[in-house]
Structure formats: C-alpha cells, structure tokens
C-alpha positions as CSV (number, residue, x, y, z in Angstrom):
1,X,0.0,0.0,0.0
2,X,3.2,2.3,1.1
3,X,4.3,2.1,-2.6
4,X,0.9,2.4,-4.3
5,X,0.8,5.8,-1.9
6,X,4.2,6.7,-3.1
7,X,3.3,6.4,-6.7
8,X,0.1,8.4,-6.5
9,X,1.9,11.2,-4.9
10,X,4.6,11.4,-7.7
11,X,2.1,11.1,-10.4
12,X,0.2,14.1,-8.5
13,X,2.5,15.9,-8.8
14,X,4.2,15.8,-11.9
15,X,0.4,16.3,-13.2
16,X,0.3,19.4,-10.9
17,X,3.4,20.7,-12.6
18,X,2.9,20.4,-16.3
19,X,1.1,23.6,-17.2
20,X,0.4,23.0,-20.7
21,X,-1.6,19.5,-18.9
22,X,-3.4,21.4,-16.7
23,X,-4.5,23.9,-19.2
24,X,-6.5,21.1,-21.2
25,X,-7.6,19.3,-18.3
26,X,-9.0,22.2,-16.8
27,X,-9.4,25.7,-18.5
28,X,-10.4,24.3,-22.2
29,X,-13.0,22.3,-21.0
30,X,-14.2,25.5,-18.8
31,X,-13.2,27.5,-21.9
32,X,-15.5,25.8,-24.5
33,X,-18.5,25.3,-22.2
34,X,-18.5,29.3,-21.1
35,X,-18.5,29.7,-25.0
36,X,-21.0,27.9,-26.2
37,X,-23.1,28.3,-22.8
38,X,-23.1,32.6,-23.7
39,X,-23.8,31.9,-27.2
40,X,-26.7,28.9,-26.8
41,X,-27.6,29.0,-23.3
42,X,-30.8,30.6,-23.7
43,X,-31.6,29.8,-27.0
44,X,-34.0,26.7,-28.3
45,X,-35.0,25.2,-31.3
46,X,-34.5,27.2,-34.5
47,X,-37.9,25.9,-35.4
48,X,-41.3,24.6,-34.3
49,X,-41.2,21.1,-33.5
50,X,-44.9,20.0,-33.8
51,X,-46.6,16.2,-33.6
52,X,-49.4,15.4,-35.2
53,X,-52.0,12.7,-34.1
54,X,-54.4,12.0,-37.1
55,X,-57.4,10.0,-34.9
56,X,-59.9,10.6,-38.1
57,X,-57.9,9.3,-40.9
58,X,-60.0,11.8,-43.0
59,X,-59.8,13.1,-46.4
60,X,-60.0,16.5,-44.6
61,X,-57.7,15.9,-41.5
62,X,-55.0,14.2,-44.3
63,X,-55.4,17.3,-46.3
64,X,-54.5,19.6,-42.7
65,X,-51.5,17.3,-42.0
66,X,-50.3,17.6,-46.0
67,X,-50.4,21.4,-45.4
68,X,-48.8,21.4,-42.3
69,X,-45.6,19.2,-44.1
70,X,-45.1,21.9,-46.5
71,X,-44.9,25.0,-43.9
72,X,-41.1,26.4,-43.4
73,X,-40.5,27.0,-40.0
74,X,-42.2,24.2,-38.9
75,X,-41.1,20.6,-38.7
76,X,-43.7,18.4,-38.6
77,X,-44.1,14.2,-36.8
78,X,-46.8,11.7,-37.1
79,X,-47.5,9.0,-34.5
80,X,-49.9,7.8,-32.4
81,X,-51.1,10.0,-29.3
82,X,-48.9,7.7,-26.6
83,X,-45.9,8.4,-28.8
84,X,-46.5,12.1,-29.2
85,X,-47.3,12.7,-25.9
86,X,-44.3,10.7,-24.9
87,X,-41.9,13.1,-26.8
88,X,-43.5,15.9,-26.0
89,X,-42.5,15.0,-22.1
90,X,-39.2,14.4,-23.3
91,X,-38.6,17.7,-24.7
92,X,-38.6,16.7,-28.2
93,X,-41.8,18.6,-29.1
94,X,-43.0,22.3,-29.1
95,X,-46.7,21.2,-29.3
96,X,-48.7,18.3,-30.3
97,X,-52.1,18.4,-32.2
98,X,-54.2,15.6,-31.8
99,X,-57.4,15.9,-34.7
100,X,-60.2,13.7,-33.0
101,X,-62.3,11.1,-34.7
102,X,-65.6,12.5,-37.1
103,X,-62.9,15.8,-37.0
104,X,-63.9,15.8,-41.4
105,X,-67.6,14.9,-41.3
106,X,-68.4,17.7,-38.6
107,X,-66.3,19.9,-41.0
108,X,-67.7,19.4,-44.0
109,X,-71.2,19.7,-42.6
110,X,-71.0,22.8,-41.4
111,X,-71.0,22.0,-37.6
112,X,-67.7,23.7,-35.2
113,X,-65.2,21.0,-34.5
114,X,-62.3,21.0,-32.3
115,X,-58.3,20.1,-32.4
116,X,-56.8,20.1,-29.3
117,X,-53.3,21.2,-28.7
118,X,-50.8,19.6,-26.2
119,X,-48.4,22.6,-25.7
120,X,-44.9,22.1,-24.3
121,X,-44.5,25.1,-21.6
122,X,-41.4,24.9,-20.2
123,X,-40.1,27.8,-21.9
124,X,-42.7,30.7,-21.5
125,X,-41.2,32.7,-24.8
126,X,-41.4,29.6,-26.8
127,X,-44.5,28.4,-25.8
128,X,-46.3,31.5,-26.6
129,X,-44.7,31.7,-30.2
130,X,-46.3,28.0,-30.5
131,X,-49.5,28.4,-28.8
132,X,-49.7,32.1,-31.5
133,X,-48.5,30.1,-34.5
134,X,-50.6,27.2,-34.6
135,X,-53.8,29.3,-33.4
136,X,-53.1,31.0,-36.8
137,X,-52.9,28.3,-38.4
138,X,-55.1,26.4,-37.7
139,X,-57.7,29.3,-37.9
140,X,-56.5,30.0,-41.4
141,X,-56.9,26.4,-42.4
142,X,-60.5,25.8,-41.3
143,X,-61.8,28.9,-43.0
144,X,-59.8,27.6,-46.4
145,X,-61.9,24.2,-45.7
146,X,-65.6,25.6,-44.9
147,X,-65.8,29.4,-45.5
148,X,-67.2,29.8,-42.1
149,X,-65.6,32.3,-39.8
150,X,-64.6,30.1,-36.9
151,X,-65.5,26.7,-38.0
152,X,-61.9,25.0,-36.3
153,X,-61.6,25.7,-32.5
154,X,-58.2,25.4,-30.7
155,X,-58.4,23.9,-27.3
156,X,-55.3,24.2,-25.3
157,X,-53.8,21.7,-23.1
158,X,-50.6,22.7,-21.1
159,X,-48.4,19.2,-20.9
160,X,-47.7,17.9,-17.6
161,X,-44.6,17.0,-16.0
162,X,-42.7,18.4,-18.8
163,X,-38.7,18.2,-18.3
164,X,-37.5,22.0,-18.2
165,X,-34.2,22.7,-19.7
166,X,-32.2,24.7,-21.5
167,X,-28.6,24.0,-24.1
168,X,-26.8,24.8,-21.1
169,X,-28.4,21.4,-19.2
170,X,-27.7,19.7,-22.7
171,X,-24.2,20.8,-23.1
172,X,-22.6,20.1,-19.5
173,X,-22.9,16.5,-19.7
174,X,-21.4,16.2,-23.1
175,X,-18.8,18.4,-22.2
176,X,-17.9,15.9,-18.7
177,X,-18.2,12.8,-21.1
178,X,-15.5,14.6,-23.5
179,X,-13.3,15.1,-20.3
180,X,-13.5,11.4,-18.9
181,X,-12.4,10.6,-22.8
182,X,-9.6,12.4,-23.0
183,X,-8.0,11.6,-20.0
184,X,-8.4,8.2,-20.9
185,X,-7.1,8.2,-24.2
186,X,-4.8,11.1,-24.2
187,X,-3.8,11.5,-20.7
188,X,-2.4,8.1,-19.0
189,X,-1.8,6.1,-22.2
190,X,0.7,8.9,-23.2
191,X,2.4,8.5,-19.8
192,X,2.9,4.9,-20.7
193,X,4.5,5.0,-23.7
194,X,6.3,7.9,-22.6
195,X,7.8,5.5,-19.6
196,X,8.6,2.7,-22.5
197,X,10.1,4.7,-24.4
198,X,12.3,5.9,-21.7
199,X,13.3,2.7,-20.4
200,X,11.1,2.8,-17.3
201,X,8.7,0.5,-17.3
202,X,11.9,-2.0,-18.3
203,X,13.4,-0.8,-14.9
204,X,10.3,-1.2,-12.9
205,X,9.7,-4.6,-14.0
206,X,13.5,-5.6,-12.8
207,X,12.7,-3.5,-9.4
208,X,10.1,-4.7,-6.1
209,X,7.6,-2.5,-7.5
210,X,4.9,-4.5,-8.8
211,X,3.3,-3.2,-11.8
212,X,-0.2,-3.8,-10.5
213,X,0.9,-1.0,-7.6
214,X,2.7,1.5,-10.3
215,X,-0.7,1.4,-12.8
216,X,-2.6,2.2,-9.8
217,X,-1.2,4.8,-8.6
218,X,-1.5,6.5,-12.0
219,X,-5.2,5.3,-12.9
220,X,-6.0,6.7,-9.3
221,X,-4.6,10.4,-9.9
222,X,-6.6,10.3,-13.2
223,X,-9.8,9.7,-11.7
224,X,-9.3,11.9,-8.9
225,X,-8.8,14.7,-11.6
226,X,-11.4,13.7,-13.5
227,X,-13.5,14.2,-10.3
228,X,-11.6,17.3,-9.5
229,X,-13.1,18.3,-13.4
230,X,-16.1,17.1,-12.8
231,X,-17.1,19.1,-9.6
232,X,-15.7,22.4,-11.6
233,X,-18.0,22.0,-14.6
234,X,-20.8,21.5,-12.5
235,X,-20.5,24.4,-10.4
236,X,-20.0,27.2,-13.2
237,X,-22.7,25.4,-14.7
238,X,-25.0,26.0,-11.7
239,X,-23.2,29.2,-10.8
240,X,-22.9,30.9,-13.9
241,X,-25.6,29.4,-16.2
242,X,-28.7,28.2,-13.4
243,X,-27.8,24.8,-14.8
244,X,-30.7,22.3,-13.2
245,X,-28.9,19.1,-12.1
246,X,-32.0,16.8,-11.5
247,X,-30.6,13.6,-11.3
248,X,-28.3,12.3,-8.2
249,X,-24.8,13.3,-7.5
250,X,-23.7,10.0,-6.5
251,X,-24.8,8.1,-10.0
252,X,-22.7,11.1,-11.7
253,X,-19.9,10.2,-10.1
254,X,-20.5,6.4,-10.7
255,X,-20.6,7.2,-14.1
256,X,-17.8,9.5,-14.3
257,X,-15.5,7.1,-12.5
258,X,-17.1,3.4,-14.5
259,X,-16.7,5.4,-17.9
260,X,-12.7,6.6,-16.8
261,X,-12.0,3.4,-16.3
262,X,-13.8,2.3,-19.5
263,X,-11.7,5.0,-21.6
264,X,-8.2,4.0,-19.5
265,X,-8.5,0.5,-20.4
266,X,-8.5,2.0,-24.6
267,X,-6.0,4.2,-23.4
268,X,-3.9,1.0,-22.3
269,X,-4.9,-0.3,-25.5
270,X,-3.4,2.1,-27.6
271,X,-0.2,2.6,-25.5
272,X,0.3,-1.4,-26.1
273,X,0.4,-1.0,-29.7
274,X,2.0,2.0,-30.9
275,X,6.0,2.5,-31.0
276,X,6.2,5.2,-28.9
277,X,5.0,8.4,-27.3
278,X,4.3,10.5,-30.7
279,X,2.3,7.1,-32.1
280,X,0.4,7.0,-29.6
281,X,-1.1,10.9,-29.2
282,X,-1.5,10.4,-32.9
283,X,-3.6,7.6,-32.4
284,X,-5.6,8.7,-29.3
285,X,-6.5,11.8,-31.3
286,X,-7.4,10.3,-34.4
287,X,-9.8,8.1,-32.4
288,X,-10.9,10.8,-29.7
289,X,-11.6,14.0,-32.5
290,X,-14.1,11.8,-34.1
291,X,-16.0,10.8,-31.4
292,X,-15.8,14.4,-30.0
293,X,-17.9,15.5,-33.0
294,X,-20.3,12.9,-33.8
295,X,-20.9,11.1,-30.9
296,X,-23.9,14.2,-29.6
297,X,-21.4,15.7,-27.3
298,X,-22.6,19.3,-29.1
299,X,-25.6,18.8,-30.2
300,X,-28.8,16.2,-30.2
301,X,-28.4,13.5,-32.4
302,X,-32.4,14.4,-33.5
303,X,-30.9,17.1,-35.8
304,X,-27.6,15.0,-37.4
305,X,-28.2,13.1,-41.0
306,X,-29.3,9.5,-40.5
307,X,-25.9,8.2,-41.3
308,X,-24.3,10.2,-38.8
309,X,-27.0,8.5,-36.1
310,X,-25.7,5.2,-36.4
311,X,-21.9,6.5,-36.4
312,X,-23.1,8.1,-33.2
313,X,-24.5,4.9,-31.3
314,X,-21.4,2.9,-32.4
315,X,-19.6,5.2,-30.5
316,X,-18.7,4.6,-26.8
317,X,-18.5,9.1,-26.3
318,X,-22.4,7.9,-27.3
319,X,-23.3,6.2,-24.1
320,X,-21.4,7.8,-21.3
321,X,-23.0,11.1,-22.5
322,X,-26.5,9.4,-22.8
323,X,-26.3,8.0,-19.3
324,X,-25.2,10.9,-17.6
325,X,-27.6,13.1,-19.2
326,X,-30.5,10.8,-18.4
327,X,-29.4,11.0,-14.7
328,X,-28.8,15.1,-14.8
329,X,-31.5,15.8,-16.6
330,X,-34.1,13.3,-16.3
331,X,-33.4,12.0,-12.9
332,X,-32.8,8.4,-14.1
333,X,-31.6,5.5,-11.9
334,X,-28.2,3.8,-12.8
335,X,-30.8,0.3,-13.6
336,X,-32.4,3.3,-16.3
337,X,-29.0,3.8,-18.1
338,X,-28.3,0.0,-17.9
339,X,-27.5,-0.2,-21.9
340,X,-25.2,2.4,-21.3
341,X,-23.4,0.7,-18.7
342,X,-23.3,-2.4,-20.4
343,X,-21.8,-1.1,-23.8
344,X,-19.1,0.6,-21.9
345,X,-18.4,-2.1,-19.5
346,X,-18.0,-4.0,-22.5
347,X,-15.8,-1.9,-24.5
348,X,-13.4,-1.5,-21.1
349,X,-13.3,-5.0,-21.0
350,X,-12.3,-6.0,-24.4
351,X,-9.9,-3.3,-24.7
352,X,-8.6,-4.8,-21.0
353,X,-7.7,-8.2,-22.1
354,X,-6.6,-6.5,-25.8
355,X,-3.8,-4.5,-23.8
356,X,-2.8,-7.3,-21.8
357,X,-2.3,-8.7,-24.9
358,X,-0.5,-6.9,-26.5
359,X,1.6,-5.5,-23.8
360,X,5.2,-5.0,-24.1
361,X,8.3,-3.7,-21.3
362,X,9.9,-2.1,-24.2
C-alpha cells in the first residue's frame, strides 16, 4: 500500500506541474463550455417542433397534415397520441395536435369541430410563439376548408410533468463525457508509452515495484482529476448558467468514474500497440476527435443526418454522454442507463484483455 501511496503522490504531482496539462484538463474544457453556454444558453429550437396525431384518418384531416408538411419553419411528426405525448415530455416537441375522430364529417357539414393542442411550456417565450402560430394556423386552415368564420376551434392543453431545460443542461454532460475521454485516451496512455520509451517500465519490471501498484497509482490520480473536473464543470454550470442538475450526484460520479476506467483500459490499448510516445497521441487523437464530433457531445443527435445517427451509437463518447444526461437531466436511476453501462463495460473490457495482450516492457 506504502508504494501504491508513493506512486500516486509522484504522479500528483508531476500532473500538478505540467502547465500546458493542466491547461487542457481544466481551462479548455471551462473555456469551450463558457462559449458555447453565452452563445446557446438561452436559445432553443431554431424551429417549431410539432406532432401530429391524425385520430380521423379523413380526407379533410389528411389534407391539414399535408399542409402542415409543407410549412417552413415548422417541422412536422406523425404518431400515435402515446408516442407524441411521450416526446413531447421528453422535450422533443414544441406542441402536439391531436385531430379527433368525425374531425372531417363535422367539418364538412357545417357543424364547429375542435383540435386540441398539447403545448410544451417549459419555456414561457417559446411556448407562446407556438401556442400564437398554430392558433393561426389552424384558424386560417378551417376557414380555407368551410368558409365559415370560426369553423376549427383550438383547445389548449398545457403538458404535464414536462422536463424543463435549456442548451446549457444539454451541453454540461457532453462536455464531462469529453473530459472522462480524454484523459483516458490522451492522458495516462501517453504516460505509458512515454515510460517505454524511456526505459522505465523495463526498470520497474526488474525493481520490487509491482506493476499492479505503479498502474494504480497512476489510474487513481486520473480519476481523482477527473473528479476534480467534474465538480468544476458543474459548479460554473449552476453558478454561472442556473444549470438544473436533477438527477443524483452520486450516479454522476459512478458514471464518471465506470466510464474513466472504461476509456483507461482504450487508453492501455493504444499505448500497447504503438512505438512510442508520438504514435500514440496520434492515435488517441485520431480516435478521440471523431467521437468528440459525432458522438452528440454538441448537439442532439435528433438534428444530425441518418448516417451520422448510427456512427453516433457505435460510439462509446455515445453512451457515457446518454447516461449521464439521463441521470442530470431526467433523474434516471443507474438500472435506467443499464444499456449504457453495459456497452461501456463491454468496450473496457475488451480493450482490458486486448492491452494485456498486446503488452510490451519495451
């Protein structure tokens, strides 16, 4: 235990010292989430996210859906009312309109009918552009049908336990999952090959220190700084931003720690199978940029091309930032992100028994 101590302390503190380390650990990460957090924080969707529950399957209620595809500005789903309703609660949905049964009949015979609206509230500006929009609409519409003045009434139906959060609640997550991978990949992995290449890890193997002690030591001082991250992004979120954390600060750092690991044991993999130090930053960036930009770090996969959405979910980046959003944002249970737990269990794993592998002293 004495030299597990030992070699904690030294890796400490070398990590204390390098500068140009501490500046990626900690200010870029702060750096890029103040950015985009003064640019996006308050912003939502660029346009009207509206569901569409067709219940009469009429020539007329076809005809309203038809018109509503072919509006700019708004972009329209179809699904059943469970569905709808469903991702309406989950944020995905400005409003939902839900066009009863007989809806065509009563129109076409002169008699008032009524759509009812399910309006997403959680953000009183946005709402009331939705509520004003699809009131015109839909008032514009009926008279186009019939003729009559008001032959299409609006009734409105504020959505219940409807999650409320802004880009900001969105972003933090992704930007903690982005940490945890890069000081996996790029952070202890380097270390190791640097020690190769230098003829220490040859030395240590010839020496009483056990290698199990010397790669715990260093796996420990990541994870405490990735703790040490962790607790910084979260309070200039709250602090600076009113970021909402929901979920349970003990699952975060379960997940934050279980996806470190995860990303130290690809780390491990990489440092086994380059040559040296420079092979092996080349190769944790050229797998870490990738994931940085397609794996919904930045943005919701709900608005990348459908090729890019199966990149995503191939992507480990994918889970850890699914998991730890659905436990910020949504208060979910660790047995709620289970699939995301398994996939990077799995991929820590593999890349385990891979490193052992493929290990070499020199």
């Amino acid at each position: 235990m004495s030299r597990f101590y030992k070699i904690f302390l030294y890796d400490f503190k070398m990590t204390l010292r390098q500068r140009e380390a501490l500046f990626w650990m900690f200010l870029f990460p702060i750096l890029l989430m103040v950015i985009l957090g003064l640019i996006f924080g308050n912003s939502n969707r660029m346009k009207l996210s509206v569901g569409i529950v067709d219940q009469d399957e009429s020539v007329v209620s076809e005809a309203i859906v038809n018109a509503f595809n072919g509006m700019d500005g708004l972009v329209i789903t179809t699904g059943s009312e469970e569905a709808e309703r469903s991702a309406l609660k989950d944020g995905e949905r400005n409003a939902v309109l839900i066009i009863p049964k007989g809806f065509g009949q009563n129109i076409l015979g002169g008699t008032t009918q009524s759509i009812t609206m399910v309006l997403n509230n959680t953000n009183v500006n946005t709402a009331q552009i939705t509520s004003n929009t699809m009131r015109g609409i839909v008032q514009q519409m009926g008279q186009m049908i019939s003729g009559a003045p008001e032959p299409v009434q609006l009734n409105e139906e504020v959505a219940q336990d409807v999650k409320d959060f802004k880009y900001i609640d969105f972003i933090v997550p992704g930007i903690i999952a982005m940490v945890v991978m890069f000081g996996g990949l790029a952070g202890y992995s380097l270390e190791i090959a640097t020690y190769r290449e230098k003829g220490i890890l040859r030395r240590i193997r010839v020496s009483p220190l056990s290698l199990t002690s010397f790669l715990a030591g260093g796996i420990a001082t990541v994870l405490i700084f990735t703790l040490i991250q962790t607790g910084i992004l979260l309070t200039i979120g709250v602090l600076a931003f009113k970021m909402k954390i929901a979920g349970n600060l003990l699952y975060i750092g379960f997940l934050v720690i279980f996806g470190a690991l995860s990303f130290l044991a690809l780390g491990f993999l990489i440092s086994s199978l380059t040559k040296n130090s420079r092979s092996a930053g080349a190769a944790s960036q050229a797998i870490a940029m990738p994931m940085m930009f397609l794996a919904g770090v930045f943005f919701p996969l709900e608005i990348m091309p459908g090729a890019l959405k199966v990149i995503a979910r191939c992507l480990p980046l994918y889970y850890l930032g699914d998991a730890l959003r659905q436990v910020m944002i949504n208060s979910a249970s660790l047995v709620s992100v289970w699939l995301d737990i398994l996939v990077l269990a799995g991929m820590g794993l593999v890349a385990f028994a891979a490193a052992v592998r493929f290990f070499r002293w020199e």
